[in-house]
Each structure stands twice: as C-alpha cells, then as structure tokens.
C-alpha positions in Angstrom: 28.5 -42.8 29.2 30.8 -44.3 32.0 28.5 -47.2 32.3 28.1 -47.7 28.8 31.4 -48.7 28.3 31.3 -51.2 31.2 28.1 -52.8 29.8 30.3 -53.3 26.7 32.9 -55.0 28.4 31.1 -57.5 30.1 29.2 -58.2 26.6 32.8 -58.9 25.2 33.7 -61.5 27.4 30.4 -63.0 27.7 30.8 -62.9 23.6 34.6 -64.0 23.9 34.2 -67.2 26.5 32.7 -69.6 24.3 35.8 -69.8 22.1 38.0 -69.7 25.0 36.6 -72.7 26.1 37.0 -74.2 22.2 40.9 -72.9 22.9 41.0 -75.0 25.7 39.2 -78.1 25.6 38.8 -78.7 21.5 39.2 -82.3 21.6 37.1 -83.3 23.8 34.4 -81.3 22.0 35.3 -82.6 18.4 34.9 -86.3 20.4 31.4 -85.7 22.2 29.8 -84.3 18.5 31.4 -87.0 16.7 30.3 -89.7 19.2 26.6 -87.8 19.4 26.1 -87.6 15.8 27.1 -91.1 15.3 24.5 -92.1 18.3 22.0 -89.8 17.0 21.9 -91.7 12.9 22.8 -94.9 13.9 20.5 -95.1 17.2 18.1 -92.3 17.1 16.7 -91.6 13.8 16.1 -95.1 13.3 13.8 -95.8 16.3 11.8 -92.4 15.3 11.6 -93.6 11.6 10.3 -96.7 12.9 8.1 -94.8 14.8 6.4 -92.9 12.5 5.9 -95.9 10.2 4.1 -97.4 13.2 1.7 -94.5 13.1 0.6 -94.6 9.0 0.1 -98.7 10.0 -1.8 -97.8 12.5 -3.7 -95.2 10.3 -4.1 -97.8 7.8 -2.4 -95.2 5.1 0.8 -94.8 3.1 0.8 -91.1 3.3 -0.8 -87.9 5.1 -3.0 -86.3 2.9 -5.7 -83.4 3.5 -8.7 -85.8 3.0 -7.4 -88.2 6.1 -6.2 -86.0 8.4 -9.1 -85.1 10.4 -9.3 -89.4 10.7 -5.4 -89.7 11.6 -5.7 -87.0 14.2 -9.0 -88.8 15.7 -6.9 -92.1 16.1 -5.5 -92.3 19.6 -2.3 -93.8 18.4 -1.3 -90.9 16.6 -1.3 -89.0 20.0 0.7 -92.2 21.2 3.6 -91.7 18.7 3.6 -88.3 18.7 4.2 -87.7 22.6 7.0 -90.7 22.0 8.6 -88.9 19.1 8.5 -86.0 21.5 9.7 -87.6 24.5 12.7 -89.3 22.2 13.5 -85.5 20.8 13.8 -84.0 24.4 15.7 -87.0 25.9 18.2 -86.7 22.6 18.2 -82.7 23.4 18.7 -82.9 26.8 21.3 -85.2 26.6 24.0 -83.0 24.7 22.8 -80.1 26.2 24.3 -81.8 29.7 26.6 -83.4 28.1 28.4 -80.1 26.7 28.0 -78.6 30.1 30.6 -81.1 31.4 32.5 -80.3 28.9 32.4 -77.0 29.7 33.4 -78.0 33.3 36.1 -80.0 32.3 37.5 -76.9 30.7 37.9 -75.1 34.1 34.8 -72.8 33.5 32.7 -73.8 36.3 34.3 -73.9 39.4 34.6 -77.0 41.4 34.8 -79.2 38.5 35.9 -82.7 38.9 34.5 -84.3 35.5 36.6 -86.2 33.1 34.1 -86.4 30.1 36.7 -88.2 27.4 
C-alpha cells in the first residue's frame, strides 16, 4: 500500500508540471502558437494546397473518384506528392515540437538552459 501512495505522487507532479511551466513562461507560449499558426496558414497550407493541385494535373482529373483511383495510384507522381506532402507535415511537426521544448527550457525545466526563445 506504502508504494501505492508514492506511485501516486510522482503521477501528480508529472500531471501538475505542464501547467507549472504555463505559470511560468505564458507569454512566450501564447507568442510561439500565435507566430506558428500564422506560419502554418499563411506559409504551409498554401504550398500543400498547391501541392495537391499539382497531383489532380498531373492525373489529368478534377477530383478522386473510385473509377480513377487504381490509375492515380499507378502514376508515379502521385507517390511524388505524397512523400512531399509527408515530408512538409513532419518538417511543420517537428518544428513546434522543438520549438516548445525551448520553451520549456526557457522556463527553467531543463537544467542547463541558456535559450532565449522570444
């Protein structure tokens, strides 16, 4: 029973520390996700839109429909588009994913931290 309750403690403040870090260092997280979501519609979803036009030109179609899709997934530039596409969604991931990490060390979570994000 003894190490039940010390399970549970450590769950609470691995629970708890998130918001201790929103406590601490709110700004600069309100800044990054504004700036990021800006980025992300003004830069991002353009490119991929533009993209995936790219690939129904390519397919000489307007539209995905049963009767075509054995022909679009034959094409080689639908493989093209879609491994760009992917490459553009793990590069956009990847970067706010790192990006909240120094955050997080700005916030004096991570010791040795030395990074002024905003």
């Amino acid at each position: 029973m003894k190490n039940f309750f010390c399970g549970t403690k450590d769950w609470f403040f691995t629970v708890m520390k998130p918001f201790g870090l929103m406590k601490k260092n709110f700004g600069n997280i309100i800044a990054f996700e504004v700036n990021f979501r800006l980025f992300t519609f003004f830069v991002l979803f353009p490119v991929m839109t533009c993209l995936e036009r790219l690939w129904l030109i390519g397919n000489k179609t307007t539209v995905i429909t049963w009767d075509n899709l054995f022909e679009i997934i034959k094409n080689p530039l639908t493989w093209i588009v879609l491994i760009l596409l992917g490459i553009l969604l793990v590069f956009g991931t990847m970067f706010e994913q790192f990006a909240l990490y120094d955050v997080r060390a700005v916030g004096g979570f991570l010791s040795g931290a030395s990074v002024v994000l905003f």
